[in-house]
SEMILUM-622542 format. One record per residue (C-alpha): residue number from 1; residue in one letter; x, y, z. Coordinates in Angstrom, 3 decimals, m for minus. Layout:
<i: NUM | aa: A | u: X | v: Y | w: Z>
...
//
This chain:
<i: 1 | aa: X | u: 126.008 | v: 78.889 | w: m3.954>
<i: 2 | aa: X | u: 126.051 | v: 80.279 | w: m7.048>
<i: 3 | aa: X | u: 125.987 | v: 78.260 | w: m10.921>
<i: 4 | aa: X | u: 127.950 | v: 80.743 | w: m12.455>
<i: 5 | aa: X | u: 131.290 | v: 79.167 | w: m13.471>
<i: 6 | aa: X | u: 134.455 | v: 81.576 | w: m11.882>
<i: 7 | aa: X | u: 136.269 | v: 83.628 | w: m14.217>
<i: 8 | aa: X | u: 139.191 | v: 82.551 | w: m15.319>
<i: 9 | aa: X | u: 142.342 | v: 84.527 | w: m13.966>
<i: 10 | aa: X | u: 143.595 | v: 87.170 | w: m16.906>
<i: 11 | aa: X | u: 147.370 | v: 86.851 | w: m18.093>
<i: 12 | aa: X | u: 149.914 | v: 88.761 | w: m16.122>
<i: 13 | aa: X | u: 151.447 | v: 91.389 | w: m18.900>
<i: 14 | aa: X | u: 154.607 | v: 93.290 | w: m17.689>
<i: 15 | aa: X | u: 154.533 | v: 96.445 | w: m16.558>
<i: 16 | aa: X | u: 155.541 | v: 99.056 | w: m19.834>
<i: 17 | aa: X | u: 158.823 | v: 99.361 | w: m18.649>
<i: 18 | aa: X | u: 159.987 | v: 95.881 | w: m19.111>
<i: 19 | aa: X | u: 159.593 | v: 96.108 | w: m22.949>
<i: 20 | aa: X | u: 161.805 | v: 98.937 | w: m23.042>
<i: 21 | aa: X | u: 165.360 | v: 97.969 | w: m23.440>
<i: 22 | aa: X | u: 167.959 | v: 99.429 | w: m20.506>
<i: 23 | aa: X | u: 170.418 | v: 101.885 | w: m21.893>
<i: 24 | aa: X | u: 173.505 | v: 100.460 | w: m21.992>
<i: 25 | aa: X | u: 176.287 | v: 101.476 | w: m19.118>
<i: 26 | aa: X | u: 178.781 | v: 104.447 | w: m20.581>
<i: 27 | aa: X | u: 181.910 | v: 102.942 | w: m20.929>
<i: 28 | aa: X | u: 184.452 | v: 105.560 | w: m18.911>
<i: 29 | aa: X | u: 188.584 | v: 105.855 | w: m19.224>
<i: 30 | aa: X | u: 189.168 | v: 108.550 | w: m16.908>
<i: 31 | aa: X | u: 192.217 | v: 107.456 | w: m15.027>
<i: 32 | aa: X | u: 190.405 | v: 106.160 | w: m11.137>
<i: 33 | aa: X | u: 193.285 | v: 106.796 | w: m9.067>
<i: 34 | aa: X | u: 192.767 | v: 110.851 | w: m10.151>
<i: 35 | aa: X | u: 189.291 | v: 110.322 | w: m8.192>
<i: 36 | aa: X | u: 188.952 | v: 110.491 | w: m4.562>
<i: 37 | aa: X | u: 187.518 | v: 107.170 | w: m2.528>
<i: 38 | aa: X | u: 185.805 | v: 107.009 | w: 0.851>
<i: 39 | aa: X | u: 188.965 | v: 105.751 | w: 2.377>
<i: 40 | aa: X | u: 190.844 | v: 109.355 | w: 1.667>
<i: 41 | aa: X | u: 188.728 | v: 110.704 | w: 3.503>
<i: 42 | aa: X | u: 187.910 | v: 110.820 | w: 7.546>
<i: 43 | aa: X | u: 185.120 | v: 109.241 | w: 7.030>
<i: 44 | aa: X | u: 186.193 | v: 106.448 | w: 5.452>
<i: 45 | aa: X | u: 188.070 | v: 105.371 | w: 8.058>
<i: 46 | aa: X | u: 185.030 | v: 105.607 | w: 10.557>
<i: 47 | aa: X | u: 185.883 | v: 109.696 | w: 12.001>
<i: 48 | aa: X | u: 183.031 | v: 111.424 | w: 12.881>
<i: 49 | aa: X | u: 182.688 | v: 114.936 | w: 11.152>
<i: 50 | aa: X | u: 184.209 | v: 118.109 | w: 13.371>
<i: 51 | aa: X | u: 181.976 | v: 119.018 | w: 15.758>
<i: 52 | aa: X | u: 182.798 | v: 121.953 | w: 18.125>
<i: 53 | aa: X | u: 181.991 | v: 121.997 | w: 22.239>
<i: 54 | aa: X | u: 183.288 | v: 120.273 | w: 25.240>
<i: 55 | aa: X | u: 180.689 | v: 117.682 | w: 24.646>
<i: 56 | aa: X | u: 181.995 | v: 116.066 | w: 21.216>
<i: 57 | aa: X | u: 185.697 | v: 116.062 | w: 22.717>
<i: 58 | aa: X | u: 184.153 | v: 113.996 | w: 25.553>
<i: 59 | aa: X | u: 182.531 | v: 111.877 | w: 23.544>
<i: 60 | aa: X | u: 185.350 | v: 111.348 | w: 20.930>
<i: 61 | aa: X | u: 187.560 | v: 110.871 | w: 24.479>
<i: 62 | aa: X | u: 185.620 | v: 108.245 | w: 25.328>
<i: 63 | aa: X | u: 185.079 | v: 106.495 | w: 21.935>
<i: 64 | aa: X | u: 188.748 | v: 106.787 | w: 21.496>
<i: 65 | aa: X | u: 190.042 | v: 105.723 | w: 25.340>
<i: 66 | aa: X | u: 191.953 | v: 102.566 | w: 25.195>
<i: 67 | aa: X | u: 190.819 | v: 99.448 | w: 27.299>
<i: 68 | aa: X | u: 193.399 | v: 99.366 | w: 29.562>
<i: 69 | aa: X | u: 192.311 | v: 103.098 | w: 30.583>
<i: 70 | aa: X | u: 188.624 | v: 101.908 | w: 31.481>
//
């Protein structure tokens, strides 16, 4: 054992870019329905992108076969 008292822990400062203030978010008044969304598109609504060959029309068959066809 050692007599020599433990050093006390040292302050936890924040990292430099803490002090520095966050830029504020641009305010924007483009008109949103002139955008597209994720739902205009295919895969928005879960489509897989084209894929040529006999094997991705199999497996879009078979992703796409009803139950009652199993």
């Amino acid at each position: 054992m050692s007599s020599t008292p433990a050093p006390e822990p040292q302050p936890v400062r924040p990292a430099p870019e803490a002090d520095e203030p966050r830029p504020k978010p641009r305010l924007v008044f483009d008109d949103p329905l002139d955008q597209q969304s994720s739902d205009d598109t295919d895969r928005g609504w879960g489509e897989r992108p084209p894929a040529g060959g006999s094997a991705a029309d199999l497996a879009r068959f078979l992703d796409e076969k009803p139950p009652h066809h199993i």
